[in-house]
N, C-alpha and C positions, 0 to 999 in steps of 0.2 A: 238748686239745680245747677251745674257744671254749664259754664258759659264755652259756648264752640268757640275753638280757636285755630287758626292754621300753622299759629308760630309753633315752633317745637319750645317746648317747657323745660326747664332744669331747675334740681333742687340740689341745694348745696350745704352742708354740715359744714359746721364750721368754717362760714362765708363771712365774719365780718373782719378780718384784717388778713396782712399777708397775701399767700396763693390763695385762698378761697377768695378774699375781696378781691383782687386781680382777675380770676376765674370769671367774677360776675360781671366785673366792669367788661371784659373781653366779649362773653355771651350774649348781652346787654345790647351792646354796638353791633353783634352778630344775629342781631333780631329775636334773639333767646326772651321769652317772659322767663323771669328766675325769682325762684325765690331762695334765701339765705336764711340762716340760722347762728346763733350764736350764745351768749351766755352775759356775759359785763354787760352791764347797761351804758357802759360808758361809748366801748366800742360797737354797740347794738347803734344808738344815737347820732355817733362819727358815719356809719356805715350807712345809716339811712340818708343823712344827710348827702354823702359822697355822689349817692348810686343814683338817687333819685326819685320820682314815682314812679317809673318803669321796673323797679325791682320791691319785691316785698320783702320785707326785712324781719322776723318775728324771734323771739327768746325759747327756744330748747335746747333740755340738759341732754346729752346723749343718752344718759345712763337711766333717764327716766321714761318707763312704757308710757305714762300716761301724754306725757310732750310728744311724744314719734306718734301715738294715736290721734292728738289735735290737731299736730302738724301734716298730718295725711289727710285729716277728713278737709282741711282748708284747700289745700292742694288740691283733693276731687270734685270738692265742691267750687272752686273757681274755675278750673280748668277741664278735668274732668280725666286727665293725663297725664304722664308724664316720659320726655325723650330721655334723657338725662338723669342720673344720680350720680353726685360727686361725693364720697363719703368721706369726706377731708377734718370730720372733727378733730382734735386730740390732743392729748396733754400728753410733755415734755420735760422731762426732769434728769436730772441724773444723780446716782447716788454709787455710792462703794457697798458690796454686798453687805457689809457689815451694818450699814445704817439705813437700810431696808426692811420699812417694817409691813406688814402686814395693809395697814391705810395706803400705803404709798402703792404697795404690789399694785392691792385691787383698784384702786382709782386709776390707774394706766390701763388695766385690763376691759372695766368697766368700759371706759372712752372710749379706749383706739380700737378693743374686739366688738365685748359684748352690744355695744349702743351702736355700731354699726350695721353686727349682722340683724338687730332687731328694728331697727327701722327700717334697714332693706324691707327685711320680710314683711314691715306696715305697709311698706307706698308698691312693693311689687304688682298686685293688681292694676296697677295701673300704668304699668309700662307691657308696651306693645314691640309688634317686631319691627325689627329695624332700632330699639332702642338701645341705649349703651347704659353699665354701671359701672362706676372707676373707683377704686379704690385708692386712696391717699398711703403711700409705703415708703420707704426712705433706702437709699443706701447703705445703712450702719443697721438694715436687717441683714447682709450680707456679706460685710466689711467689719471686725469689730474693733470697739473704739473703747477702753477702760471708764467705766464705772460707769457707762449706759446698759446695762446687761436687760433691765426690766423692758423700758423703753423697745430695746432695738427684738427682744422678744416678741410683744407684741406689733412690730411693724412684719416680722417675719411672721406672723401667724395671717398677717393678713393675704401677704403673697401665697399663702399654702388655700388659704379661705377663697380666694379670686379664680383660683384654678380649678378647685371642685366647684366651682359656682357654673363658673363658665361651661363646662360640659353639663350640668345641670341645666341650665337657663337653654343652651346652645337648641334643644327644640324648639323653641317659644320664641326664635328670632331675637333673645335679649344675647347683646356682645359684656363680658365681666372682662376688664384687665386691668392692672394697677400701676399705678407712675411714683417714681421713685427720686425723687429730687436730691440733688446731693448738694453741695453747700449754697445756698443760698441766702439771702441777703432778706430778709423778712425780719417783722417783731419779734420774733419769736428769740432771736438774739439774743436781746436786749430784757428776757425774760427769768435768764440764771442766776440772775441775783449777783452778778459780777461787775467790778467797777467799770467806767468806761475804756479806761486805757485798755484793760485785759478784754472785753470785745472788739477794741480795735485791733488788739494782739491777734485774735483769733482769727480775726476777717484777714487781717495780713497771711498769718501762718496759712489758713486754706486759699486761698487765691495763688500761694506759690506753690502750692500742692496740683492744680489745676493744670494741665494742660495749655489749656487757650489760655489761663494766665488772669484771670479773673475768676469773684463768684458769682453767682448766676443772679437773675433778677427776678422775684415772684412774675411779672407778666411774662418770662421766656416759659414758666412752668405752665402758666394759665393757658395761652398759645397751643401750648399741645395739648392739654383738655379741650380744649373746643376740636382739635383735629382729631382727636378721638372720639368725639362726639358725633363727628361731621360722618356724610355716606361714603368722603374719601376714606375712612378706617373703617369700612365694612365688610373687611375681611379678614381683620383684625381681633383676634379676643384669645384671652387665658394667657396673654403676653405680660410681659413686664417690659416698663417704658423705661429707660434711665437718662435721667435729663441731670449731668454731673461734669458737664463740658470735659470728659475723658479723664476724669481727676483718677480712677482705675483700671483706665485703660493697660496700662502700662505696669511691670513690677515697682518699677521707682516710686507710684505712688501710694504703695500700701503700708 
């Protein structure tokens, strides 16, 4: 039986490092019960430990129905609710059209579309009105950047999914909008299998690209998921959020 609670609840894909861990740490401190999800056990164990016993910390694959089914009945059966969905899982890669094969397409596709829209659709009963669902989307769905073509597809599929959602949900009192980060400063860096100098290269190269003159910090990104979460964005949905300290604002930085 789902234990009554007054705090508003958040579930978070792909929470255990980065903007999702930042995400929870933020919600956490902002009285959010949260629960996370992740995959490495390495960083499942860092993140539990980080967060605390105020956050639950549990191992789902996005791409598996049977995980987004476990991970939903736990969620109803502790809580009984939920305010919050951050669908932040995803895998990041880049590749040159030519050495894209088929594994690589659908393992981005699976992650960043498929395993999103289907755990939405598990834990949807149990968000209520006044609830928010966010979709995790990038700038380089709308900016492009050689040899992410797979990747920045499925970030773009997500902002086209966030919009028919939102008019969809929009009866039912649920807000869908998606946030779009633009260079930030996360593990995810440090993931391309490149040496360290060339991610220092990189973090230099985008930071002068930047307007404000820096890259962003996963807790500036986390920050405005909780304000999107919050009844201050309750008028708020079908938007796209861009948190890229004005790196496109301007032609100079395209």
């Amino acid at each position: 039986m789902a234990r009554a609670t007054s705090r508003p609840v958040a579930l978070i894909t792909g929470g255990t490092t980065g903007i999702g861990l930042a995400t929870a740490r933020v919600l956490r401190d902002e009285g959010f019960a949260v629960v996370v999800t992740g995959q490495n056990p390495d960083t499942l164990a860092a993140a539990e430990k980080t967060l605390g016993d105020g956050v639950i910390v549990r191992r789902a694959d996005a791409r598996c129905p049977a995980d987004a089914h476990t991970l939903a009945a736990e969620v109803e059966d502790r809580f009984g609710k939920l305010d919050l969905v951050f669908l932040n899982a995803a895998v990041a890669r880049s590749a040159p059209l030519e050495a894209v094969d088929m594994a690589f397409y659908d393992e981005h596709f699976d992650v960043n579309v498929k395993g999103q829209f289907f755990t939405l659709q598990r834990v949807l009963p149990m968000l209520g009105a006044e609830s928010s669902v966010l979709f995790s989307s990038s700038r380089i769905a709308t900016r492009a950047f050689p040899d992410w073509s797979v990747y920045s597809a499925t970030k773009g599929a997500l902002l086209a999914l966030a919009r028919a959602l939102a008019i969809e949900l929009a009866p039912r009192g649920i807000r869908v909008n998606t946030i779009s980060p633009g260079p930030i400063d996360t593990p995810a860096l440090s993931k391309q299998g490149l040496p360290p100098e060339a991610v220092d290269g990189f973090r230099a190269d985008m930071a002068s690209r930047v307007p404000l003159g820096r890259i962003g910090s996963d807790d500036e990104v986390a920050r405005t998921v909780a304000f999107l979460a919050s009844p201050s964005a309750g008028y708020i949905t079908g938007a796209e959020i861009v948190v890229d300290g004005g790196m496109f604002a301007g032609l100079s930085a395209a």
